[in-house]
Every structure is written in C-alpha cells, then in structure tokens.
N, C-alpha and C positions, 0 to 999 in steps of 0.2 A: 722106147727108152726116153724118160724125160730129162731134162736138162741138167735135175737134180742129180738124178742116177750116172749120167755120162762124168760129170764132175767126181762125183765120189769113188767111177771104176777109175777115172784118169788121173785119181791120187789117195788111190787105195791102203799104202802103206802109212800116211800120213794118218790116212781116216781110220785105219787100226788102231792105230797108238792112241787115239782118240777114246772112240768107242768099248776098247775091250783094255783102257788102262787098269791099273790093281785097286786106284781109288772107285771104278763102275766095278769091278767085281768082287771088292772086299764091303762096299754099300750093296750090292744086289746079296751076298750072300747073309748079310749081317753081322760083318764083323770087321766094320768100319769103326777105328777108335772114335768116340765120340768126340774127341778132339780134333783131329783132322775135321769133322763133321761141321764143326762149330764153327772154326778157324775158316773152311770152305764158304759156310754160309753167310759168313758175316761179307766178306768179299764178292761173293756172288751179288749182296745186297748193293752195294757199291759197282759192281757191274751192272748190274742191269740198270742203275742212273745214266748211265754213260748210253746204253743201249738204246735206253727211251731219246736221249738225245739225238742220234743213229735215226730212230724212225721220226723223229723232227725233220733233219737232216732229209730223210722223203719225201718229205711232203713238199720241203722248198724245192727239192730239185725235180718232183712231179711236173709235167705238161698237161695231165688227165687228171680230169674228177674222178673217177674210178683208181688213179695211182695216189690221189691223195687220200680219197677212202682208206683205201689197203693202210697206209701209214698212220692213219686216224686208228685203226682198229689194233693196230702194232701196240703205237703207246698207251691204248687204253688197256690188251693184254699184260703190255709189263709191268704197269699200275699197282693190275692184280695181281701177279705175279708176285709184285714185293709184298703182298701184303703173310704170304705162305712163312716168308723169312720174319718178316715181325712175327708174328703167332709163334714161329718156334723157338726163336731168341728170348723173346717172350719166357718162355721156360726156364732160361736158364740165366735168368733175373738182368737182360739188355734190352733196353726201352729203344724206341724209333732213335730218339735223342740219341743213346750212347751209338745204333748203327751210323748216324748221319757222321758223327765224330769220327769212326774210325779210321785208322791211314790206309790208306789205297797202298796194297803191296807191288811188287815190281811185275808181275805176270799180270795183275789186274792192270796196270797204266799201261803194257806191251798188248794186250790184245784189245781194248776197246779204245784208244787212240789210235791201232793199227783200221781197226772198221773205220773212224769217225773218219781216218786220213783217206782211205778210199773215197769213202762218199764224198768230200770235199772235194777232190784232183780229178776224181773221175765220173762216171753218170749214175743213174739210178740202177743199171745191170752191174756194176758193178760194188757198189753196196750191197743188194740186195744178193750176189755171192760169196761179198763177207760177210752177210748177218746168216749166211744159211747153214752152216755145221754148227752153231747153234742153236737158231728157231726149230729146225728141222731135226738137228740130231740129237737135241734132248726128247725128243719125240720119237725117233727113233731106239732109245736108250731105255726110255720108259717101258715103252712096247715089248724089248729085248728080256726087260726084269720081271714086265709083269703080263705073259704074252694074252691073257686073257682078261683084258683092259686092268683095273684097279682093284684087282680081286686079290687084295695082297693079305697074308697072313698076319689076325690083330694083334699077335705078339711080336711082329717084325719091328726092332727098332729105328727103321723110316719107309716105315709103310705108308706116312704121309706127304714124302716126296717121291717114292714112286709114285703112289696110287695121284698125286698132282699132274704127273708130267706122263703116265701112261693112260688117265682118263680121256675121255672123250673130248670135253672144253678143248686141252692142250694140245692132242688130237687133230681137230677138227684148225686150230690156230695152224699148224706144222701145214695140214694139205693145202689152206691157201694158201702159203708159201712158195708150196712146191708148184700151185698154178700159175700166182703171180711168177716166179721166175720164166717158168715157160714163156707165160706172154710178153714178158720186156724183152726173152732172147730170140723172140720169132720178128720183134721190129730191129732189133740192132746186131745182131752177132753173124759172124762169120767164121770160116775156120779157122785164121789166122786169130780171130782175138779168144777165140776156144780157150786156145794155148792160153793167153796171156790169165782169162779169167780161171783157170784150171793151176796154173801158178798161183794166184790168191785165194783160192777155195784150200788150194794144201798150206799155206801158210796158218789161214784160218784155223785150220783143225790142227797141228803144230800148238799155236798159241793154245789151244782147248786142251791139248794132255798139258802143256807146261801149267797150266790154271789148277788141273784137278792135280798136279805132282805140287805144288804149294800147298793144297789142301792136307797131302801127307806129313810135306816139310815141314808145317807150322805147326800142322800135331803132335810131332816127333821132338818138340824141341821142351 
C-alpha cells in the first residue's frame, strides 16, 4: 500500500465527500447546470495560480535535483492546465484578461492558502500531502468518469474536462505524485507524524468538496 493509498483509507469519509460530491456526479453524468460549470471554472483558473505558486514553493524548499525537477515539471503542468480553462471560457465570451480579474471566492482563498501555509511552516512531505487530493484525485476522478481513459461520448457536455483529466498526460502527472510522496515519506515520516499528515490530507479533501459545493452555490444564485 503506498503512502497515497494509506492517507486516503486513514480519511476515507473526508475523501468521500470529496470524490463522489453531486457536483462529480451531476458533471460525470451530464447534467451539470452549465452555470455551476462556469462559475467552478473560472475559480479553478484562479486556483491553480496559487497552486503553481505551491510548486514554486517546492522547489525552494527542495535539498535535491531530482525534488526540484519534480517541482519544475509541477508548474509547467499547471501552466497547461490553465491553458484547458482559457479554451473553454473562451466560449463563453471571457478572455485570459477578464479570468486574471476575477475575485477569488472564499473556498478558493480557504483551500490554496491553506496548501501555501503548509508548505511555508512545514517541509516538502508535508506540502506535497496538501497538494495530493488534488494532483492525484482529479486523476483519480477522471479515471472514475471515464474508466476507459478519454474515450468520452462526443455529445457529452464536458467531454473536454473529463477526457483532460482522465487522459494519459494527466495520468502519467498523478503517478509521479504518487511516487514522489512515497520517496520524501521513506526519508522523513514516522508513525507518529502519519497521524499528523493524515490530519492535513483530510483537511485537504474537506477543502476540495467545499470548492466543488461553491461551484453549485454560484450556479444556483
């Protein structure tokens, strides 16, 4: 069982509410008001700024070539990643410009100041288990929606963020994850700090339904 797996049995109920919220299964089924949809990704686009900063944040607190690599390859993913949210904003007539504007809603400032704060106060194992129910579990999520990689139906109204986040690329980003954690928790952790990082991996995933219930809220209003 890797490191990844022991965290998410040792806060399973957390990482439910997470995983199997109404916003992943009224998006997995297609019948996510496009509003919600919109409202989510315009914030999502504003999170993942903060998230790049997160694997900035890596790299300073790296001791190893190899951990500053991993961090290099982090923020060049999220890069890309935003670039998924312009294309689809794009659509619905919001330019990079009008995302950059946007206001950061309160679930977005409570979960990626909650990562940046870990990584500040504490080491690299410990960021790197607040950034993992989301590197890993939208990877996880993708896989759930689309078990058979990005083989999503062309009249699915976000066949384009599944088939992003269940494809191979995304994929392939999630398992280094899950290896880098293994290897920083085979130099530092004990069972005593299990505990503590198993306390912030469920926080983590906490913060991740409260992000996708905004996505409803803001739809809804």
């Amino acid at each position: 069982m890797d490191v990844f797996t022991r965290l998410k049995t040792s806060a399973l109920a957390d990482w439910q509410s997470y995983v199997d919220h109404d916003f992943v299964r009224q998006l997995g089924a297609g019948t996510l008001p496009l509003a919600a949809f919109r409202a989510y990704l315009v914030q999502d686009y504003l999170f993942l700024i903060q998230f790049a900063r997160a694997y900035a944040l890596a790299a300073y607190k790296s001791r190893t070539l190899n951990d500053i690599r991993i961090a290099q390859e982090g923020v060049a993913a999220i890069l890309a990643e935003t670039e998924l949210h312009v294309r689809l904003c794009a659509r619905w007539g919001l330019s990079r410009a009008d995302l950059d504007a946007a206001r950061e809603e309160q679930a977005t400032v409570a979960y990626t100041r909650f990562v940046l704060d870990c990584g500040a106060a504490g080491d690299l194992l410990d960021l790197h288990t607040a950034l993992a129910p989301c590197v890993i579990g939208y990877a996880e999520i993708g896989r759930a929606l689309a078990p058979d990689g990005a083989d999503v139906p062309n009249d699915h109204p976000y066949r384009e963020w599944i088939g992003e986040y269940a494809g191979a690329g995304y994929q392939s980003v999630a398992a280094t994850a899950r290896r880098h954690l293994d290897d920083l928790a085979a130099r530092t952790m004990t069972d005593r700090r299990f505990a503590e990082l198993s306390a912030l991996f469920g926080q983590a995933a906490r913060l991740e339904a409260d992000f996708w219930q905004m996505g409803l809220d803001l739809g809804a209003r």
